[in-house]
C-alpha positions as MATLAB code, in Angstrom:
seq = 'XXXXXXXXXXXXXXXXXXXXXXXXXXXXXXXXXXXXXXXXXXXXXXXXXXXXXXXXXXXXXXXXXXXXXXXXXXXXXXXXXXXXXXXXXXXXXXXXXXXXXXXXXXXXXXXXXXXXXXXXXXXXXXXXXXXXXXXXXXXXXXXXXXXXXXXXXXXXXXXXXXXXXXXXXXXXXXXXXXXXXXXXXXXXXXXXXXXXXXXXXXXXXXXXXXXXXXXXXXXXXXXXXXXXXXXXXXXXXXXXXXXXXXXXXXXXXXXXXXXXXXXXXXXXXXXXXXXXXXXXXXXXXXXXXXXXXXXXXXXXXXXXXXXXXXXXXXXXXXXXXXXXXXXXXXXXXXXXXXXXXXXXXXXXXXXXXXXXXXXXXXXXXXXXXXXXXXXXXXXXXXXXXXXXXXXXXXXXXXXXXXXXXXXXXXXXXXXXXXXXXXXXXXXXXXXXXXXXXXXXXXXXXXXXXXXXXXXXXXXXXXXXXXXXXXXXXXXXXXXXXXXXXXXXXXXXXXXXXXXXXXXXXXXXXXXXXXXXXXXXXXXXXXXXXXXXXXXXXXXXXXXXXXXXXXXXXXXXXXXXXXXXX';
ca = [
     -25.698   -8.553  -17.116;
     -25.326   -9.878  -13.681;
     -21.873   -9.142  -12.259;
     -20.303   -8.861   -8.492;
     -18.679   -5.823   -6.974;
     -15.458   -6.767   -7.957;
     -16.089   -7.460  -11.531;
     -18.064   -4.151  -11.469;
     -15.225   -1.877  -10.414;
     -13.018   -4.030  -12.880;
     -15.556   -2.875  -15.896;
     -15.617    0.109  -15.032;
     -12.041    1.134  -14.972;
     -12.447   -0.780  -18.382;
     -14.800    2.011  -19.368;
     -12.636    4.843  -18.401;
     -10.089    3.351  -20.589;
      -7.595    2.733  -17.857;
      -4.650    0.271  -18.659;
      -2.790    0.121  -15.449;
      -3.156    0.278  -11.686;
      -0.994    0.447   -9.130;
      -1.185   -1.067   -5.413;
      -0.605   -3.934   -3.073;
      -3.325   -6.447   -2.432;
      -4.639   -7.654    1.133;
      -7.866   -9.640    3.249;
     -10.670   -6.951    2.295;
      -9.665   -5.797   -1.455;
      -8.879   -9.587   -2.191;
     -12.301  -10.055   -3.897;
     -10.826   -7.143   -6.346;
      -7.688   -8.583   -7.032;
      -9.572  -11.756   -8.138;
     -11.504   -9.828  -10.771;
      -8.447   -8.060  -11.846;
      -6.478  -11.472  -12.617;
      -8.999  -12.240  -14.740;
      -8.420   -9.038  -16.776;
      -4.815   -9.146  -16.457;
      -4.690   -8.772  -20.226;
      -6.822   -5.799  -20.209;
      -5.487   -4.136  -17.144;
      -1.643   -4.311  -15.668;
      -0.961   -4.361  -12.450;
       2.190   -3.489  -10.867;
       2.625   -4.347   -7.366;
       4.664   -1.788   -5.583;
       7.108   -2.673   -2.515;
       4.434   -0.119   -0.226;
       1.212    1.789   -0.483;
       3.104    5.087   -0.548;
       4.947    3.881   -3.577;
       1.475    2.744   -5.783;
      -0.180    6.280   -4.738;
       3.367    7.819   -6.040;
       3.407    5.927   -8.970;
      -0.397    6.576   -9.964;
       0.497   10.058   -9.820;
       3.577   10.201  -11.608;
       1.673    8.373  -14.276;
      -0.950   10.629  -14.098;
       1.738   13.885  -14.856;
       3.248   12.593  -17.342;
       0.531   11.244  -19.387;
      -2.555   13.626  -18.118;
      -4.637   10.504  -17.714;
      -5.694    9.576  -14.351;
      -3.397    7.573  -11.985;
      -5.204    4.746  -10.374;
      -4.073    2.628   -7.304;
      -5.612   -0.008   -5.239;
      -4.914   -0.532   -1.439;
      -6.632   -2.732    1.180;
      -8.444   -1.466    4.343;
      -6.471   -0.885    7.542;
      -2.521    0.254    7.381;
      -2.951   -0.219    3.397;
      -5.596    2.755    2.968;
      -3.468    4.894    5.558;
      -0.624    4.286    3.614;
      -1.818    5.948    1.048;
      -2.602    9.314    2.656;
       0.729   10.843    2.149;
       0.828   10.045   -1.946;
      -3.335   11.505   -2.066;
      -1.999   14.535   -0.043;
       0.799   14.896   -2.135;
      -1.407   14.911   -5.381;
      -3.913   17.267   -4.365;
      -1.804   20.203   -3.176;
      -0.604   19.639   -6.820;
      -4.127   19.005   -8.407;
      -3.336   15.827  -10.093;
      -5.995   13.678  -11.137;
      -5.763   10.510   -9.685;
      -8.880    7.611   -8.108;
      -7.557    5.888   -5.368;
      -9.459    2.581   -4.760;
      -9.570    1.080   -1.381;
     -11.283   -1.756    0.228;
     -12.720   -1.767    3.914;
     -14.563   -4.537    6.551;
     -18.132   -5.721    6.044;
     -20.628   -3.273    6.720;
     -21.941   -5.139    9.923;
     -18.305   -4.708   11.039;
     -18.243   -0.913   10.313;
     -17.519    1.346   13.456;
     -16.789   -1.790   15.555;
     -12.853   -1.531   15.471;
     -12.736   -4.285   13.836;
      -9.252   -5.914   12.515;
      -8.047   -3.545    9.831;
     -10.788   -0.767   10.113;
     -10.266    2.457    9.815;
     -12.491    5.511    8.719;
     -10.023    5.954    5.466;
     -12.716    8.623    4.051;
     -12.449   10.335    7.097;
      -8.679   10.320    7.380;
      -8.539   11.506    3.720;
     -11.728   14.021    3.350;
      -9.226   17.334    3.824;
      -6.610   16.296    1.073;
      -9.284   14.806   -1.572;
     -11.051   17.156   -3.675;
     -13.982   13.903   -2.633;
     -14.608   11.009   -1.663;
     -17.128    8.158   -1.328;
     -18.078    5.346    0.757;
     -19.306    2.372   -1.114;
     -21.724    0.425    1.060;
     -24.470   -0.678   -1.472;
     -23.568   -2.581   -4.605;
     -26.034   -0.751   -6.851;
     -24.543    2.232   -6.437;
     -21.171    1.319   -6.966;
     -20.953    2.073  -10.594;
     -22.641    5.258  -11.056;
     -19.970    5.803   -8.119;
     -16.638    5.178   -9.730;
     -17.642    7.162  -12.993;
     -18.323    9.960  -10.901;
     -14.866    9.443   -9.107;
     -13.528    9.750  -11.952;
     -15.187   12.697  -13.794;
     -14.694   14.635  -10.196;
     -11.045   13.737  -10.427;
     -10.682   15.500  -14.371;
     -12.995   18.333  -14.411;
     -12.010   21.754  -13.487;
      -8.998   21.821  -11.466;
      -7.816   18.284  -11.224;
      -7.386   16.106   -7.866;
      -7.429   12.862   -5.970;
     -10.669   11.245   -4.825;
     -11.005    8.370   -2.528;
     -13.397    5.497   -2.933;
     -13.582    3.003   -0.444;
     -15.517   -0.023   -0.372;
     -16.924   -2.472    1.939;
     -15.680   -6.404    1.102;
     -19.431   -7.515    1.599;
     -20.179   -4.662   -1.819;
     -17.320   -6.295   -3.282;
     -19.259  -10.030   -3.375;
     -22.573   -8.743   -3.929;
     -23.790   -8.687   -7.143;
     -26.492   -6.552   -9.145;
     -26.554   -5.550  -13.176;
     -24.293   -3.648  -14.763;
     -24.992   -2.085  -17.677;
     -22.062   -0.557  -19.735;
     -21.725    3.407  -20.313;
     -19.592    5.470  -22.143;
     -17.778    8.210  -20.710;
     -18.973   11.592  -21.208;
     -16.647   14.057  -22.570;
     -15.275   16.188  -19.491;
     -15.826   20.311  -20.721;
     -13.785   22.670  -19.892;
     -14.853   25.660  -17.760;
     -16.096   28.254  -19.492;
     -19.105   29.430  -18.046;
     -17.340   31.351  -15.286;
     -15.167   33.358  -18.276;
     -16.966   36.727  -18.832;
     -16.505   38.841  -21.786;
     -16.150   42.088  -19.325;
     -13.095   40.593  -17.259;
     -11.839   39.494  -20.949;
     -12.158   42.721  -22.500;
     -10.148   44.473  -18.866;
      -7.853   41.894  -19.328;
      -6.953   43.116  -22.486;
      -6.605   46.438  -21.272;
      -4.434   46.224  -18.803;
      -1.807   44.024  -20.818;
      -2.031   47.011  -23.905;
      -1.063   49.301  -21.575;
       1.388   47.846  -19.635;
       5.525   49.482  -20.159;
       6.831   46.592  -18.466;
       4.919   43.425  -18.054;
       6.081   40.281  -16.500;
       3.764   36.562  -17.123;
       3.991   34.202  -14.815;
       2.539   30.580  -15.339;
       2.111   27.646  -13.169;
       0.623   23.885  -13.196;
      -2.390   24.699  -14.110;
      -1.333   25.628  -18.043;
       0.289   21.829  -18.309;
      -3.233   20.586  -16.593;
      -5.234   22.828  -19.093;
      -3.127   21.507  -22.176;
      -2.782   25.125  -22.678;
       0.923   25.181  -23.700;
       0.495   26.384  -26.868;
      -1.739   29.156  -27.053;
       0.277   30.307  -23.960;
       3.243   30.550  -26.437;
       1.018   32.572  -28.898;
       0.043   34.730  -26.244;
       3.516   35.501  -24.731;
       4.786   36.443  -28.368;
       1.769   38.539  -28.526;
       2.590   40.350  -25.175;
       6.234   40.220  -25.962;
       7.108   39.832  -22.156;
       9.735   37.785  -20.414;
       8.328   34.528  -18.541;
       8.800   33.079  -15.586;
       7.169   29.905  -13.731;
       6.381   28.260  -10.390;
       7.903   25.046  -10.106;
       5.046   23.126  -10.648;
       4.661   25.319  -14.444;
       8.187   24.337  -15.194;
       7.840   23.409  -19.098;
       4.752   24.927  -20.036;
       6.609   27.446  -21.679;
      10.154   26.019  -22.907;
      12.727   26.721  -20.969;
      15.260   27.239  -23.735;
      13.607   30.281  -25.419;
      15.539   33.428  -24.938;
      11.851   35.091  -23.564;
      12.363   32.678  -20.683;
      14.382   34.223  -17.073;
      13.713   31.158  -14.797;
      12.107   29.751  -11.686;
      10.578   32.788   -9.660;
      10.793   32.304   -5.845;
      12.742   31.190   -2.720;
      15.401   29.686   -5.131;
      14.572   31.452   -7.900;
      16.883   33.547  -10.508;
      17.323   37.027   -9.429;
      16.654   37.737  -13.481;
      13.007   36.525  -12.293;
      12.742   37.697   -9.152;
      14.169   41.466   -9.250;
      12.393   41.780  -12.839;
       8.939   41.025  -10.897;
       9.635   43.326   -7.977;
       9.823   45.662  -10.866;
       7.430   45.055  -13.472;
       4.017   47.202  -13.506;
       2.016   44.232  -14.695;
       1.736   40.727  -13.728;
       0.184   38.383  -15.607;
      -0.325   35.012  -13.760;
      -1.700   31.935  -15.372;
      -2.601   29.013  -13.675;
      -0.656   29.632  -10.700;
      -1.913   29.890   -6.947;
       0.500   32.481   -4.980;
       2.758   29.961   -3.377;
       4.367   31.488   -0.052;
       7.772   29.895   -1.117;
       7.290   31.958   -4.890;
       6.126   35.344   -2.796;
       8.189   35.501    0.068;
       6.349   38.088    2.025;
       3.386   38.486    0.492;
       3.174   42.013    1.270;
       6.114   43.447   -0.533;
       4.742   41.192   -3.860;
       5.260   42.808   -6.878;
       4.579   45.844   -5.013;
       4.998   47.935   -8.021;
       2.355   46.268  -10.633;
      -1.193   45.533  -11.143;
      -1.902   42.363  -10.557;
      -3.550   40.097  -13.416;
      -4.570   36.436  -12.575;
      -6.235   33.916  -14.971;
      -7.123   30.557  -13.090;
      -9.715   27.978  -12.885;
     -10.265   27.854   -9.566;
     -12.398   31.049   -8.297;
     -11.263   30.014   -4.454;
      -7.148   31.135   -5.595;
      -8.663   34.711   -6.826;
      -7.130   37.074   -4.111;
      -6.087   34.315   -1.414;
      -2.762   35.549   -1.077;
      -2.327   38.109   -2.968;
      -4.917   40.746   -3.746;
      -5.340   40.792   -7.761;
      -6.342   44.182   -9.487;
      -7.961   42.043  -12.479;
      -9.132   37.805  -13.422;
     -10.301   35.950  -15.463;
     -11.651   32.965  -13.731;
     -11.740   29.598  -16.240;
      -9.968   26.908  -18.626;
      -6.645   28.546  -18.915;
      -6.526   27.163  -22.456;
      -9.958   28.862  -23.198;
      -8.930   32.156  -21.435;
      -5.880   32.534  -23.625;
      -7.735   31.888  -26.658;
     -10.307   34.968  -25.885;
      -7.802   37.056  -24.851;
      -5.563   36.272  -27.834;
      -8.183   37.015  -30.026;
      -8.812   40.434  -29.110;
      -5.127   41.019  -27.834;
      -2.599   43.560  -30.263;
       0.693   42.257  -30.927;
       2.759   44.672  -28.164;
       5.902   45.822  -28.014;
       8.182   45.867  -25.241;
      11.798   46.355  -26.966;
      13.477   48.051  -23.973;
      11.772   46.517  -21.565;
      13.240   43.274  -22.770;
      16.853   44.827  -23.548;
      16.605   45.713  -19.717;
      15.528   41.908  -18.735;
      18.679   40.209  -20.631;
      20.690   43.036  -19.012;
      19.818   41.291  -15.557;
      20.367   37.556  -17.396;
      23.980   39.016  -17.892;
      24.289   40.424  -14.314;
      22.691   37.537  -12.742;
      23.589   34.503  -14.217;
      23.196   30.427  -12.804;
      26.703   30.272  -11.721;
      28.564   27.484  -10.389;
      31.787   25.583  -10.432;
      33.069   23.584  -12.950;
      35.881   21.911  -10.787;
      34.110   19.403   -8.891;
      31.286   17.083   -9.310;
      27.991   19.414   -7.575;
      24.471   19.162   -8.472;
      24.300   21.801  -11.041;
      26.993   20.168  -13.273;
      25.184   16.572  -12.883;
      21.554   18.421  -14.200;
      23.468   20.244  -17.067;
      25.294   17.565  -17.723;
      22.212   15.073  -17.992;
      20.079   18.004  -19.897;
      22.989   17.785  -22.761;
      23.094   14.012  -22.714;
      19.001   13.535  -23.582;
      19.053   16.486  -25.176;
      16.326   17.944  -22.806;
      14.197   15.330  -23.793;
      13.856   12.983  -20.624;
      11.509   12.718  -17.812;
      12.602   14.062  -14.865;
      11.215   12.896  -11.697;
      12.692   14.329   -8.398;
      11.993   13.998   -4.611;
      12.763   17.195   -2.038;
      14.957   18.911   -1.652;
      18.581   20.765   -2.586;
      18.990   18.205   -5.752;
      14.936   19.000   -6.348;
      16.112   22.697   -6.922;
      18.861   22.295   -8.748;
      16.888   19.899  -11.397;
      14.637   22.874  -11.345;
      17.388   25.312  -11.743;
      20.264   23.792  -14.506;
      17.910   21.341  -16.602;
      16.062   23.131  -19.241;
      12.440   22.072  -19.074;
      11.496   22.540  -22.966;
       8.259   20.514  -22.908;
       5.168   20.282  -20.077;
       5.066   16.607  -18.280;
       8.869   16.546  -18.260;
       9.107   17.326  -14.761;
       7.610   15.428  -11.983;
       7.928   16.986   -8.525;
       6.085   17.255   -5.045;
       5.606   20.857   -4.990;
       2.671   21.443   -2.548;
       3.346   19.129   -0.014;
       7.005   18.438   -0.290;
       7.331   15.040   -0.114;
       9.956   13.593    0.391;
      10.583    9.625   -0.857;
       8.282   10.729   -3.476;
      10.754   10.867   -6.757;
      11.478    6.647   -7.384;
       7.765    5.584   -7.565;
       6.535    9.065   -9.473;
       9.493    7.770  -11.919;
       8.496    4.029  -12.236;
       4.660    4.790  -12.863;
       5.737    7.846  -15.716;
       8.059    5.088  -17.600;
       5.352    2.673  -17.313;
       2.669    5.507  -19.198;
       5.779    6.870  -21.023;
       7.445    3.937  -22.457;
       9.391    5.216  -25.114;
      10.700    7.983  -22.740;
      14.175    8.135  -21.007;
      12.766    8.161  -17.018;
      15.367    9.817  -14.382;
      14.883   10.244  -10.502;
      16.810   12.928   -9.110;
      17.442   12.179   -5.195;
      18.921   12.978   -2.332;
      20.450   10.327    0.059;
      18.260   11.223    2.824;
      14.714   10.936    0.158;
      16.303    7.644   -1.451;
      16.735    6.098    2.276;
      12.688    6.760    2.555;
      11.249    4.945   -0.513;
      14.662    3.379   -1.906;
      12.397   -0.180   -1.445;
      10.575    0.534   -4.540;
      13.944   -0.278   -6.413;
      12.792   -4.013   -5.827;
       9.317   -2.900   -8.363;
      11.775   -1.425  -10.724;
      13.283   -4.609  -11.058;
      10.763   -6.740  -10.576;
       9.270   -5.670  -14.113;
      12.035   -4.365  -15.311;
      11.111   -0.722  -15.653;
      14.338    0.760  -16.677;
      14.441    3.878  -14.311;
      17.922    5.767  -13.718;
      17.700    6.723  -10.130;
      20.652    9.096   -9.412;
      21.235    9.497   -5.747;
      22.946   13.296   -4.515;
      25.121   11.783   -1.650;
      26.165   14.474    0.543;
      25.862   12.632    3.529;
      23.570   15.100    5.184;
      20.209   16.439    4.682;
      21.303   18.895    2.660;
      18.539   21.457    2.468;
      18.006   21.322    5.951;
      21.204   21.172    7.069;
      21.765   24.337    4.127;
      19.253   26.396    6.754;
      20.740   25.010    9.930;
      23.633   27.013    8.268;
      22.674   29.827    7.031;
      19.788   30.643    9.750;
      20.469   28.862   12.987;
      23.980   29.538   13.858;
      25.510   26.164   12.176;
      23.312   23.719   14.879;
      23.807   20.884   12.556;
      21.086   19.168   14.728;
      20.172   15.493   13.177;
      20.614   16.238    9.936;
      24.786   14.373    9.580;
      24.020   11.371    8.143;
      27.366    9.563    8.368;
      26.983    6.097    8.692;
      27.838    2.874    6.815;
      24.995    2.576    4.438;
      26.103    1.597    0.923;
      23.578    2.581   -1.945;
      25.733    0.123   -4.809;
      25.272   -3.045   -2.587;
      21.417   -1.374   -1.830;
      21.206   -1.448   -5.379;
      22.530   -4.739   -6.591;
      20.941   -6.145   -3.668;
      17.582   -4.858   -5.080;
      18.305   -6.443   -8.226;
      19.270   -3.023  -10.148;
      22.777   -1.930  -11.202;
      24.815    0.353   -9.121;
      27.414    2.832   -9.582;
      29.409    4.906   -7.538;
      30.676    7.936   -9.088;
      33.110   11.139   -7.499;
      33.870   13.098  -10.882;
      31.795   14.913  -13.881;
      33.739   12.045  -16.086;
      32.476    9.145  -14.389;
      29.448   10.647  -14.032;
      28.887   10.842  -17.689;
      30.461    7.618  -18.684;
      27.784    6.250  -15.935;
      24.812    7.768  -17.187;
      25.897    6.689  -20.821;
      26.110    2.967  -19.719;
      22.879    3.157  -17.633;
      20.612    4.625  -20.894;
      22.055    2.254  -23.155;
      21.526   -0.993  -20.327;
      18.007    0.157  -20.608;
      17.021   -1.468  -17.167;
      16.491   -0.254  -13.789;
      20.083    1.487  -12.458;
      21.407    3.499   -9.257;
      23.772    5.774   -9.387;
      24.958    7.421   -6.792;
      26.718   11.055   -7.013;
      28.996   11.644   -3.897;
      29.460   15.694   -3.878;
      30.198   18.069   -0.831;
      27.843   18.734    2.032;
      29.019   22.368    1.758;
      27.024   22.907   -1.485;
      23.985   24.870   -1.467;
      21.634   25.987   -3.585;
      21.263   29.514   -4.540;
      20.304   31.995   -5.096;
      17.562   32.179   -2.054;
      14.808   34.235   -0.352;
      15.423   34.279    3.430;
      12.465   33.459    5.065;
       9.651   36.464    5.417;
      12.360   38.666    3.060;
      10.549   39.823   -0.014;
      12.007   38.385   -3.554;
      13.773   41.340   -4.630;
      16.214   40.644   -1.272;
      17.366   37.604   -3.251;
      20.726   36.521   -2.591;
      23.610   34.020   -3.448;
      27.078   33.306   -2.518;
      28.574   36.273   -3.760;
      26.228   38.309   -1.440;
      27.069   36.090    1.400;
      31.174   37.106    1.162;
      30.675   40.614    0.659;
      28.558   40.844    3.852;
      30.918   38.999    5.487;
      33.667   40.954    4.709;
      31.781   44.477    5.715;
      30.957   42.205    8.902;
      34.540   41.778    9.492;
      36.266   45.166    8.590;
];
């Protein structure tokens, strides 16, 4: 059959079964939004307030359903306004197509109105991208795209097309997706059979899992295998909930604000397991004191993370899910009684303490973990209230939390949150912000209401921005340098104005009766949490300090007071 460019790219998101995109039409992807009208029964589209907001929402779609995120932009300012939401999702390896439109090609190279070299712009934060410039090729193109952005570790790719492909026509034939297959070439038996080794003889093993178990669908058998290596577990921020954060094997967040259960009981374990996880500098701290006391064990799909930051004494490089199957399989159960007695020793020493006198960010997250029952999607932008989510709400399930962990974006949160409630419909959808992130993308309240997605966006007003201003504290001698941000912004009358309901709360009771109202509204709602600009999170990992030098307020008075005898 005979069919345009348009039509074609239409069919073929058709083919990859893909029920919504996000985006914001203009002059050189109009031909496309044509097409998609026509299909607007097949396909939804929700039109964001900006670019930034449809690549946000594609990807927050994409992590909480494990589907790919799609969103359209036009050439020009639309395609650069993606970059920052394709950045965003591939230092987090999320699998998203982003589908833009560009000038003629006679016009290509000509700065022309609205050019710009988007696959150029975007080649060092896609995992690929393409150039469209002949219509024939355009299918075979997109299905690519699309298998690219699935297999192996996940990520963004870029297609951009010129308007002229987009009228052309050619014949289409319709194809079926082939099955994406996990890696499992790379996995040899050898590495396997060290693998198991090394955990059988470990005293005092520690397993430490990141994104790429929730991108591997591997939570399960990494449950099996953590009972079978009876060790205590600990995650990057971007593993949060693939192993449930409620089970007594479970010590926290490792890291810069990481427990110091998780932290001192890697600086001394003599074996780390790591799954799926690439050796963040904000969960090493100085690399070089690492886990200084254990062998090193890392299982991962990606062969370029094997000894990039930290030198690893064993891998395993493939599917995480089909690593801990083979290793299962051949693994003993172990047992590490006093090992363990020694771990909830340090949960008793060190525990997430914080005051229950004032509203603060750690009271709002356990308060809204006991109100949904831990069953919510969590979406958060960057920041001190991003920690604390991490920190007080017990992630029991993978693709509960949505977070910029790579990049650290802020203004990321509201449209990650709109596009999972949109995949996620039967799911209670909360943004955690602070007011600084909510000032960057608090437009997209207007697409909230527009469709009436009912989000809860709740807003962390400390007037400042509070994890800067928490190390223009602690490390540059109180230089509260542009980070005050007293002024006569009002986020209820931004709110209302926007269409959504606002509320304004000061205490954990109107906090709660807040929340209660907003769930049981069931449509888009602000509510902003006014709580001291004092607050900070902890504990914390000084910059270029090694994890086991972990401290928190308690810490900070002693020192003080030794300072001041």
């Amino acid at each position: 059959m005979k069919l345009n460019g348009s039509e074609i790219i239409i069919e073929c998101l058709k083919e990859q079964n893909v029920d919504t995109v996000f985006g914001y039409p203009g002059g050189a992807i109009l031909n496309v939004y044509d097409a998609l009208y026509k299909h607007s029964d097949e396909i939804t589209h929700v039109l964001t307030s900006h670019e930034q907001g449809a690549s946000h929402a594609a990807d927050g779609y994409a992590r909480a359903t494990g589907k790919v995120g799609v969103c359209f932009a036009t050439s020009g300012p639309g395609a650069t306004n993606l970059v920052t939401g394709i950045a965003t999702a591939y230092m987090d390896s999320i699998p998203m197509v982003a589908i833009t439109c560009n000038v003629t090609v006679p016009l290509l190279g000509k700065d022309s109105f609205q050019e710009v070299d988007i696959a150029g712009i975007t080649m060092p934060v896609t995992k690929h991208n393409f150039i469209v410039k002949d219509v024939t090729k355009l299918a075979d193109t997109i299905r690519r795209a699309f298998r690219i952005a699935k297999e192996g570790r996940p990520g963004p790719v870029l297609i951009d097309v010129t308007k002229d492909v987009t009228a052309n026509s050619c014949d289409y034939i319709k194809e079926t997706p082939k099955t994406v297959e996990r890696i499992t070439d790379s996995i040899s038996e050898e590495e396997v059979e060290k693998a198991v080794a090394m955990i059988q003889k470990a005293k005092k093993p520690v397993i430490f899992v990141g994104g790429g178990v929730i991108a591997a669908e591997a939570s399960d058998e990494l449950k099996k295998f953590v009972k079978k290596v009876d060790a205590p577990v600990t995650d990057s921020l971007m593993g949060k909930g693939a192993f449930d954060g409620s089970d007594p094997l479970y010590m926290g967040m490792l890291g810069m604000h990481g427990t110091k259960t998780a932290n001192f009981s890697v600086s001394e374990c003599d074996l780390l397991v790591v799954i799926g996880a690439r050796f963040s500098d904000r969960v090493t701290g100085n690399a070089k004191k690492f886990a200084k006391n254990a062998k090193i064990l890392q299982f991962d799909v990606d062969a370029a993370e094997i000894n990039k930051n930290v030198k690893t004494d064993a891998s395993v490089v493939g599917d995480a899910l089909e690593v801990l199957k083979r290793v299962n399989t051949k693994l003993e159960q172990q047992n590490h009684q006093e090992w363990l007695a020694h771990i909830d020793e340090l949960k008793e020493k060190f525990p997430m303490a914080y005051s229950k006198d004032c509203l603060n960010g750690p009271y709002i997250m356990e308060k809204i973990y006991e109100l949904t029952n831990g069953d919510a999607i969590i979406s958060t932008d960057v920041g001190q209230h991003q920690m604390w989510a991490a920190q007080h709400y017990k992630f029991k399930h993978p693709r509960t939390l949505l977070t910029s962990g790579g990049l650290g974006t802020m203004g990321y949160g509201l449209g990650a949150a709109i596009g999972a409630k949109v995949g996620c419909k039967d799911k209670t959808v909360i943004n955690i912000a602070g007011d600084g992130c909510f000032r960057m993308n608090m437009n997209e309240v207007a697409t909230a209401t527009r469709y009436n997605i009912p989000v809860i966006e709740i807003v962390f007003n400390n007037h400042v921005l509070g994890m800067v201003r928490q190390w223009q504290d602690l490390f540059y001698g109180q230089r509260y340098a542009s980070t005050v941000l007293d002024d006569q912004v009002d986020f209820v009358k931004v709110a209302e104005g926007l269409g959504a309901k606002g509320y304004r709360v000061t205490t954990i009771d109107e906090f709660e009766a807040a929340f209660k109202d907003a769930v049981a509204l069931n449509i888009p709602c602000v509510i902003e949490c006014v709580i001291d600009r004092e607050d900070k999170v902890f504990p914390m990992v000084a910059p270029g300090a090694a994890i086991s030098e972990a401290f928190d307020r308690k810490d900070l008075d002693a020192k003080q007071k030794l300072e001041n005898k």
